[in-house]
Z-matrix of the N, CA and C atoms (Angstrom, degrees):
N
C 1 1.447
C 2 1.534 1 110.71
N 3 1.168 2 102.03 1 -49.69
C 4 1.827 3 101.71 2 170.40
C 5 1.812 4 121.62 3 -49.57
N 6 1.401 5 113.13 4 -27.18
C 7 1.341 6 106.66 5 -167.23
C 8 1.489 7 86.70 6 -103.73
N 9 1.075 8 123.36 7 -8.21
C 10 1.834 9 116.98 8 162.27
C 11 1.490 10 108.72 9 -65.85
N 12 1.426 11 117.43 10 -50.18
C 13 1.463 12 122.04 11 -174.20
C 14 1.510 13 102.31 12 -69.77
N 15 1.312 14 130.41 13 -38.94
C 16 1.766 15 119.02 14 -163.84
C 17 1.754 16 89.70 15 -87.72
N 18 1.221 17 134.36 16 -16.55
C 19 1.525 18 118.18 17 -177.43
C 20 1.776 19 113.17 18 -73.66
N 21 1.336 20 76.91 19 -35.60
C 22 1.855 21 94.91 20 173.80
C 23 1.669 22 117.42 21 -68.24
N 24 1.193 23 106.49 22 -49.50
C 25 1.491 24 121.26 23 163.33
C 26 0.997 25 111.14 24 -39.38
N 27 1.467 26 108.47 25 -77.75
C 28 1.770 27 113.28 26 176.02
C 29 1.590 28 130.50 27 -40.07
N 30 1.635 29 104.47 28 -39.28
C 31 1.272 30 126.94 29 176.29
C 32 1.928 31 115.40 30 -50.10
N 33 1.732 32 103.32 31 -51.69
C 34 0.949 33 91.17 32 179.40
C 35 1.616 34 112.60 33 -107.45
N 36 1.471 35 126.35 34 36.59
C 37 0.994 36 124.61 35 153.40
C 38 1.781 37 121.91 36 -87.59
N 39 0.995 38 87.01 37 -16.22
C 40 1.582 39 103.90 38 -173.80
C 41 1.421 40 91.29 39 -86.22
N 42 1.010 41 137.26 40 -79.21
C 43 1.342 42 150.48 41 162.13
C 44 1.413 43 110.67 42 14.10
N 45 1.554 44 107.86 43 -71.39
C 46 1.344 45 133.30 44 177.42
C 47 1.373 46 105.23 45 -69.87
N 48 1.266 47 147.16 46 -9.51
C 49 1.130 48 141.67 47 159.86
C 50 1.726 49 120.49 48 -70.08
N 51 1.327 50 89.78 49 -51.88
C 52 1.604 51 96.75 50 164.06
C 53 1.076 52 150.62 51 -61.48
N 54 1.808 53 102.43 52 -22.33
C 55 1.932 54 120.58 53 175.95
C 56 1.510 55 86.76 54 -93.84
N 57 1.516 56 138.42 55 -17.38
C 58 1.424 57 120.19 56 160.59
C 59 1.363 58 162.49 57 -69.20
N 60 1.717 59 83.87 58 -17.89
C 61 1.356 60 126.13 59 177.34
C 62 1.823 61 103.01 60 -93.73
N 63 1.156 62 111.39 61 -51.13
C 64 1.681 63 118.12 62 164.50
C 65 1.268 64 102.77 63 -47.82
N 66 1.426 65 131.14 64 -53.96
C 67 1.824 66 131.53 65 -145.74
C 68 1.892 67 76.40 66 -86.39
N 69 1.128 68 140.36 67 -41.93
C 70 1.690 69 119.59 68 -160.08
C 71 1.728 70 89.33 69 -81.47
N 72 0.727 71 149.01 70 -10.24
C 73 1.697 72 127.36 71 -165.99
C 74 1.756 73 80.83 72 -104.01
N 75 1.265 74 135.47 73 -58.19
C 76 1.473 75 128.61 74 170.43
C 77 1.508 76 108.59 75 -22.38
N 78 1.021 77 115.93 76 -92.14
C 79 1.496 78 149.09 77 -138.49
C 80 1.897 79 108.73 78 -95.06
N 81 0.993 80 117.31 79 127.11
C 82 1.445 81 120.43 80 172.41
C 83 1.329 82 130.94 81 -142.17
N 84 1.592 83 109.52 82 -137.03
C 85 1.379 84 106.78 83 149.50
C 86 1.695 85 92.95 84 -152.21
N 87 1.653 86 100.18 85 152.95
C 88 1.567 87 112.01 86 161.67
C 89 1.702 88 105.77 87 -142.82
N 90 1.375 89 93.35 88 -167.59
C 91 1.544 90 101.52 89 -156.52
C 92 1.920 91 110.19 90 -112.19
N 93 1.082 92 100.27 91 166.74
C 94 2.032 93 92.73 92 -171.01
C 95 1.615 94 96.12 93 -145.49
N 96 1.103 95 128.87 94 89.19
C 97 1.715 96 144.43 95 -172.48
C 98 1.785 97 92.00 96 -75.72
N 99 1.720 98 115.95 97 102.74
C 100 1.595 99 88.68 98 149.37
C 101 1.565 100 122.71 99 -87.77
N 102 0.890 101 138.22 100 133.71
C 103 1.385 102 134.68 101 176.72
C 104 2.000 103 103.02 102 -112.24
N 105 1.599 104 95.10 103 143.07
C 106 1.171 105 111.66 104 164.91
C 107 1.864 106 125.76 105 -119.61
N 108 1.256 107 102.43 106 169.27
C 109 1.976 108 96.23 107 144.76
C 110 1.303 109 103.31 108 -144.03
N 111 1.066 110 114.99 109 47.57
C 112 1.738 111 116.55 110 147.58
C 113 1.532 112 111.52 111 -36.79
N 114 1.154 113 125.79 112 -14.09
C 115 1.835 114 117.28 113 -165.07
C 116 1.610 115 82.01 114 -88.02
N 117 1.250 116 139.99 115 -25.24
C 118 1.356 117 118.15 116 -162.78
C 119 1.883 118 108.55 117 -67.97
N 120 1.426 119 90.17 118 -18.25
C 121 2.153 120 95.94 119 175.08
C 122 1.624 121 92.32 120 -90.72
N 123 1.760 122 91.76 121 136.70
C 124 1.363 123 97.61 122 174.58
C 125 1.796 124 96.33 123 -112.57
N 126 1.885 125 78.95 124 107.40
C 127 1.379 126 105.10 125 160.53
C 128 1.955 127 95.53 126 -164.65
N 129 1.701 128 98.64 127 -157.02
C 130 1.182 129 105.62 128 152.88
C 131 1.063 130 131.48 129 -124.23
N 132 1.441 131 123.31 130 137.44
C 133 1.521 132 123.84 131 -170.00
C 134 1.592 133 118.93 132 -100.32
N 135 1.246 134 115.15 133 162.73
C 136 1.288 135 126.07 134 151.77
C 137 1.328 136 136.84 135 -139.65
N 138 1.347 137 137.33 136 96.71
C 139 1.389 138 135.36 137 -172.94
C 140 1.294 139 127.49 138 -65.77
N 141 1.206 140 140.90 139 55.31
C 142 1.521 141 119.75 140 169.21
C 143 1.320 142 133.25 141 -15.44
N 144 1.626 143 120.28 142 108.11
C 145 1.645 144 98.81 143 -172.81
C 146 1.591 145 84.42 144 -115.79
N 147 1.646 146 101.93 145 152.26
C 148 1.710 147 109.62 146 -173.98
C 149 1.584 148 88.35 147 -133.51
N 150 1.252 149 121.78 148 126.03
C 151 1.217 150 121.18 149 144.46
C 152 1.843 151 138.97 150 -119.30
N 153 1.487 152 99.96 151 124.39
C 154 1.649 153 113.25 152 -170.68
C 155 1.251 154 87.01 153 77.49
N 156 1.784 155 130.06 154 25.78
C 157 2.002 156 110.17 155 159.56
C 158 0.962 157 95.41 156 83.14
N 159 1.474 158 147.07 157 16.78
C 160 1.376 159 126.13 158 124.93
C 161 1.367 160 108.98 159 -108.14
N 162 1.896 161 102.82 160 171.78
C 163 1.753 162 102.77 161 -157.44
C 164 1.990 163 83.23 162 -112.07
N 165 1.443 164 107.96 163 128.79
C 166 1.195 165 143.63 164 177.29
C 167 1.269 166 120.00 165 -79.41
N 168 1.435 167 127.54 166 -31.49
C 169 1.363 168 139.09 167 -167.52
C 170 1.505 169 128.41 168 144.90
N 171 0.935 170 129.93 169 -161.46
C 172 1.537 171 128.47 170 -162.78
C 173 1.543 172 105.76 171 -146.29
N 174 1.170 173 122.90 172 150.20
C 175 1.525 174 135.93 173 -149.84
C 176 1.750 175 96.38 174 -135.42
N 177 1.261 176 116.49 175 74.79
C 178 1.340 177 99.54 176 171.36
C 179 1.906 178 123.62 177 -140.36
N 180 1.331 179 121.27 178 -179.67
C 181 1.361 180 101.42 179 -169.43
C 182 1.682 181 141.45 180 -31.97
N 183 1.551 182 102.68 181 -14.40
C 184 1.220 183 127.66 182 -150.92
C 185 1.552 184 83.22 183 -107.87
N 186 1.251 185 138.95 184 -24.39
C 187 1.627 186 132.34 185 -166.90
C 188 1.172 187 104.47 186 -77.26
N 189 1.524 188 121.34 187 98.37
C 190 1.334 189 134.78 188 163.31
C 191 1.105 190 136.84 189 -94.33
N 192 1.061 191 155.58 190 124.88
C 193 1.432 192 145.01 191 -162.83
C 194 1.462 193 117.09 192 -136.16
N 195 1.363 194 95.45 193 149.85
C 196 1.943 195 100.48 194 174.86
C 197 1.924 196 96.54 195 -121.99
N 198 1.160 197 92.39 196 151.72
C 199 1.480 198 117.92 197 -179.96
C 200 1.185 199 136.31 198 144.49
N 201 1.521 200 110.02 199 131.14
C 202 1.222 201 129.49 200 -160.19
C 203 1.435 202 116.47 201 -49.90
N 204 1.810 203 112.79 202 -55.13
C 205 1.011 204 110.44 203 -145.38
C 206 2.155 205 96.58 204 -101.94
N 207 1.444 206 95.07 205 -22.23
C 208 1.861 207 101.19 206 177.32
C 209 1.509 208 106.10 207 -86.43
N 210 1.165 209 127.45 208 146.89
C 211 1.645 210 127.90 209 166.71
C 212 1.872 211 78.94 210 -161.37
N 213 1.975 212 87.29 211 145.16
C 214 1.317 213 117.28 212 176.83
C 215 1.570 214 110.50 213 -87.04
N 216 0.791 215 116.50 214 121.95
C 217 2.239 216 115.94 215 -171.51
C 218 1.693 217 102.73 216 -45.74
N 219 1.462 218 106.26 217 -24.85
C 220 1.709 219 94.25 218 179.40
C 221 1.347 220 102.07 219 -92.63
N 222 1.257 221 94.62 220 150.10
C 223 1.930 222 111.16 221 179.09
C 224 1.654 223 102.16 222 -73.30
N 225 1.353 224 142.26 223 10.44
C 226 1.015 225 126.39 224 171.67
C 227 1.679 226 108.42 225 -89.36
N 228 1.102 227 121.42 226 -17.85
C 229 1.455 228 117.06 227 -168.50
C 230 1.202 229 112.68 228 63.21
N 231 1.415 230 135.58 229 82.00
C 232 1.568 231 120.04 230 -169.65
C 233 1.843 232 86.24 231 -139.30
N 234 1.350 233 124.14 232 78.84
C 235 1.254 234 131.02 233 -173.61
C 236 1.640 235 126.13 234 -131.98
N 237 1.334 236 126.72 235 132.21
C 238 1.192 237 131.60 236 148.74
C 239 1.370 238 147.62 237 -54.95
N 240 1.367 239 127.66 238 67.32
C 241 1.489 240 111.00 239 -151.21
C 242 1.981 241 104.59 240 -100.13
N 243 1.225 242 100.78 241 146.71
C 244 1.702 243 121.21 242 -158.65
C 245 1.940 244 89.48 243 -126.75
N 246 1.561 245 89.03 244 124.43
C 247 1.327 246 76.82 245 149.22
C 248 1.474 247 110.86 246 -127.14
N 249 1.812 248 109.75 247 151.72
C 250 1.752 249 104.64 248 -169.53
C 251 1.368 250 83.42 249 -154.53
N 252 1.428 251 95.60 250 156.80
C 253 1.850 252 132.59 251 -170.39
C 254 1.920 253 91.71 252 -63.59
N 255 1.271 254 105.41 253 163.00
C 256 1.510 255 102.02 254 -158.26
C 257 1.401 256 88.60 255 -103.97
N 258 1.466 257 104.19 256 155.35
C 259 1.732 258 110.52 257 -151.30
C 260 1.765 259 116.49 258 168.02
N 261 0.652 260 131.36 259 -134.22
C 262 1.463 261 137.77 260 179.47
C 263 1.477 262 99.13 261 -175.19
N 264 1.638 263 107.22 262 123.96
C 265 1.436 264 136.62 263 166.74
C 266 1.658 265 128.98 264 -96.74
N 267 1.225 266 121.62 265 144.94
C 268 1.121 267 104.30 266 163.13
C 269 2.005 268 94.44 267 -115.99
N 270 1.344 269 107.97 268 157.05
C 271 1.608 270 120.85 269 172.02
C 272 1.730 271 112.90 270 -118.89
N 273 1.255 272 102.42 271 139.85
C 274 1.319 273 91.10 272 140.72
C 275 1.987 274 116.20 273 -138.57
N 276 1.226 275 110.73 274 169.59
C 277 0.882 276 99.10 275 -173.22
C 278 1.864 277 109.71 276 -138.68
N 279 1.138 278 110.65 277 133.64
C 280 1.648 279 109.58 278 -177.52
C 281 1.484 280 111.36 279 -122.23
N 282 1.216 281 91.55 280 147.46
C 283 1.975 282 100.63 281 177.06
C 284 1.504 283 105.66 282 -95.37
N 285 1.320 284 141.14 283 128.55
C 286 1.212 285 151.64 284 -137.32
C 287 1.393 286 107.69 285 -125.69
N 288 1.626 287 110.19 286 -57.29
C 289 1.258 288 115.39 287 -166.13
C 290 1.483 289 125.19 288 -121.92
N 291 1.338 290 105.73 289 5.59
C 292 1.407 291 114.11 290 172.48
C 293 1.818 292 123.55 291 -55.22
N 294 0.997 293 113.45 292 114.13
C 295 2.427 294 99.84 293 -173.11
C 296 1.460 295 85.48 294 -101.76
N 297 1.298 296 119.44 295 -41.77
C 298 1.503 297 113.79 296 -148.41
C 299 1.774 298 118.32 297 -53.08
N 300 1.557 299 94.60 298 -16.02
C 301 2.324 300 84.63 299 170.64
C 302 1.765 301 86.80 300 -126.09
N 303 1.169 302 89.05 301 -173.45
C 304 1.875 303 103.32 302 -174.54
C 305 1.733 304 111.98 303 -102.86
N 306 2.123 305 108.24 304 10.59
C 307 1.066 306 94.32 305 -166.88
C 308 1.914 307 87.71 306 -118.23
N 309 1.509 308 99.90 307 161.73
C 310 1.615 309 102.43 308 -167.84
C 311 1.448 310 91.35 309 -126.57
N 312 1.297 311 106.77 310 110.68
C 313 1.934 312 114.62 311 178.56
C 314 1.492 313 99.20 312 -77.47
N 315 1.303 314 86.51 313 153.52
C 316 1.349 315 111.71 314 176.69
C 317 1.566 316 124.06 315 -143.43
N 318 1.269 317 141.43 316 130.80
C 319 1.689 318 133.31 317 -163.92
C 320 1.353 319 84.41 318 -132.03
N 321 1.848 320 108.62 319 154.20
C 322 1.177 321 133.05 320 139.64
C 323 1.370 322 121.20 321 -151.93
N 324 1.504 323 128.61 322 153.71
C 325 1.081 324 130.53 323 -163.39
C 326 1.351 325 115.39 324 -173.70
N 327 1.112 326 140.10 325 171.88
C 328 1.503 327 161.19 326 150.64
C 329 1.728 328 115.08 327 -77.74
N 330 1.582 329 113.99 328 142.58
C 331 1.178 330 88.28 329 166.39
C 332 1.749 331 84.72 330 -163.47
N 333 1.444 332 120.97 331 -176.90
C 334 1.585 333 121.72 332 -156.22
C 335 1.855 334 105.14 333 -133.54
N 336 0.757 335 124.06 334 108.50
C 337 1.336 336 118.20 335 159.55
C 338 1.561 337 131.46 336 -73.65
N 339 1.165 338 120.40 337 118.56
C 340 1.127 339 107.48 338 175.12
C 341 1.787 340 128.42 339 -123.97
N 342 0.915 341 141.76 340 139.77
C 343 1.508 342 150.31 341 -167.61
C 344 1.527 343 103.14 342 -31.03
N 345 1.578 344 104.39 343 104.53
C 346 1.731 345 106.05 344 165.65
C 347 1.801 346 108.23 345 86.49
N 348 1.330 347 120.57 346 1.87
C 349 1.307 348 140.33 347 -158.73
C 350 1.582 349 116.20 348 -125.61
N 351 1.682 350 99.41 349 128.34
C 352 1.638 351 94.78 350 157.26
C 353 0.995 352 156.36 351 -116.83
N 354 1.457 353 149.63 352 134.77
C 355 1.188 354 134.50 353 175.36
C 356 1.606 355 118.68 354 -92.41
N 357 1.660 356 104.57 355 131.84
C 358 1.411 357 102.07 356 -168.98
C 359 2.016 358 86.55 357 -108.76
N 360 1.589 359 107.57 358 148.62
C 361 1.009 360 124.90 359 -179.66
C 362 1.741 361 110.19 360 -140.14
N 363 1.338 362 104.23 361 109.10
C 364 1.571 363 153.98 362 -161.06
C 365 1.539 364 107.21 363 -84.49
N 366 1.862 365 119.84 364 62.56
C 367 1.224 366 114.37 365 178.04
C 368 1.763 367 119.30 366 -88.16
N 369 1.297 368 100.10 367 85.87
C 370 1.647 369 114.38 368 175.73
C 371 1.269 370 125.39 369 -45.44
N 372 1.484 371 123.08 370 111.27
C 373 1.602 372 131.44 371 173.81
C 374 1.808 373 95.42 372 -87.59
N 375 1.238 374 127.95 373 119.40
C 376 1.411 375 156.09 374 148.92
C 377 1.421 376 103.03 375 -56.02
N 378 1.256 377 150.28 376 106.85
C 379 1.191 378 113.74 377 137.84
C 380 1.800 379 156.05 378 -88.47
């Protein structure tokens, strides 16, 4: 009876080694850059970024970032960087504190994370 119980033991220790080694090549983390050029309106801004409907952080002149593998296409660097488990998101994003025009931006979208990878997301001020 004992070498019934340690074969079984063994069985699902091994077991669990293998859906662990499967679940890390699956599953990770990557990175989600929002980038703006809100600086081109002369005022001051603030972006609310919410992701899946909760609010994540704020996007504003002061959001600077270092990293290797995300960079924002404008040479100012004016970015939010998130890192989250790889998955599919939805965002939205609102401008809060801008007075200086009469129009109040607003973004929403989908976007994908993937293992070791970034997605940069490009919230455009029009003026």
């Amino acid at each position: 009876m004992k070498n019934k119980n340690l074969l079984v033991i063994l069985f699902i220790g091994i077991s669990l080694i293998f859906v662990s080694c499967d679940k890390d090549e699956e599953f990770g983390d990557g990175k989600v850059l929002f980038c703006t050029n809100s600086h081109i309106i002369d005022c001051v801004f603030d972006i609310e970024i919410s992701i899946d409907n909760k609010v994540i952080g704020y996007l504003d002149a002061s959001s600077v970032f270092s990293d290797t593998i995300c960079q924002c296409e404008s040479s100012v660097n004016i970015g939010l960087l998130i890192n989250l488990e790889t998955g599919t998101y939805s965002y939205t994003a609102n401008e809060i504190n801008c007075i200086a025009t009469n129009k109040v931006n607003t973004w929403t979208g989908q976007f994908v994370i993937d293992k070791d990878d970034c997605t940069e997301i490009f919230l455009d001020i029009t003026p």
